[in-house]
C-alpha positions as CSV (number, residue, x, y, z in Angstrom):
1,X,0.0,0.0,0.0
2,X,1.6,3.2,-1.3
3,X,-0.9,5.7,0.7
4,X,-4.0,5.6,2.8
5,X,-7.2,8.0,3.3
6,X,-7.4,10.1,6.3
7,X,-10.4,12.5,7.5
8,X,-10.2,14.9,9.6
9,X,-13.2,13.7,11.7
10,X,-11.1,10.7,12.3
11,X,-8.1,12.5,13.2
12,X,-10.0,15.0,16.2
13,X,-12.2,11.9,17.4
14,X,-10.0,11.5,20.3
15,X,-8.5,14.9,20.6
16,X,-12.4,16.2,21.3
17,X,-12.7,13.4,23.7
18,X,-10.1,14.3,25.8
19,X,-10.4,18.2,25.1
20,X,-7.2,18.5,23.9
21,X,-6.1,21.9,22.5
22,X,-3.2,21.0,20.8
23,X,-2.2,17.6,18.6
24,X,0.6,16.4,16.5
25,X,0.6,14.5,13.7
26,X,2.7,11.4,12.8
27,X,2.7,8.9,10.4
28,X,5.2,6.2,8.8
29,X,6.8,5.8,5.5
30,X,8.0,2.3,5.4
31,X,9.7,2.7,2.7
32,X,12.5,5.1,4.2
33,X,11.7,7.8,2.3
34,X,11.7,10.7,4.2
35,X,10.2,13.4,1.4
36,X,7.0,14.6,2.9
37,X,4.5,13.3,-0.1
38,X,2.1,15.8,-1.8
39,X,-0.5,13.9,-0.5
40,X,1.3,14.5,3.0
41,X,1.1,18.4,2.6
42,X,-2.3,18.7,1.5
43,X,-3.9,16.3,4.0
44,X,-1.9,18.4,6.9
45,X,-3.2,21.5,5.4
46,X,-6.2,20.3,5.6
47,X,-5.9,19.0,9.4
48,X,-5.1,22.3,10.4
49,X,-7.7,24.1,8.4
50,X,-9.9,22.0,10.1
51,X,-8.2,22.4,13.8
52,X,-8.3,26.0,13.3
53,X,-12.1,25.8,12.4
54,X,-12.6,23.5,15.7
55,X,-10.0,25.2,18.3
56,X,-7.9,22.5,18.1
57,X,-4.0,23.8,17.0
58,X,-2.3,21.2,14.8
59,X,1.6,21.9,15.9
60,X,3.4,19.2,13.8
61,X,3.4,16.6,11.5
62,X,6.3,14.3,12.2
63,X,7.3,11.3,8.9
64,X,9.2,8.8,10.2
65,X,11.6,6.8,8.6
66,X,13.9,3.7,8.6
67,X,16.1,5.6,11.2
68,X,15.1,9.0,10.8
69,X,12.1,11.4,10.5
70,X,11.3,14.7,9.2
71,X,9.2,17.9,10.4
72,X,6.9,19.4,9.0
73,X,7.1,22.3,10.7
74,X,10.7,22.4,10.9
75,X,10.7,22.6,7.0
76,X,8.3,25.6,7.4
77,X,5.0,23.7,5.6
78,X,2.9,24.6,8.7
């Protein structure tokens, strides 16, 4: 499986449930690859449009890799 679908409903479930604030986002690539994805941008775009919307501040989305990962934030895409 080269991706997966993720909604944002799916994503706050748990964060409403324990009224979080703030969340982080992680997710694997197991192929090593440490290049967040176009797909990876726009879904955490859209997290955080939909955070914003719901109070909920989306403050990172880690990608880990074989022995490494990469920030989202740190690379300036949120």
């Amino acid at each position: 499986m080269a991706s997966s679908i993720v909604e944002p409903q799916e994503i706050f479930r748990k964060a409403i449930l324990e009224s979080a604030s703030r969340i982080i986002l992680v997710h694997n690539h197991p192929t090593g690859d440490l290049e967040p994805s176009s797909e990876d941008i726009a879904i955490t775009k859209k997290v955080k449009e939909a955070g914003e919307l719901i109070g909920i501040d989306v403050l990172d989305h880690i990608i880990v890799g074989d022995s490494a990962y990469v920030s989202l934030k740190d690379r300036g895409i949120i």
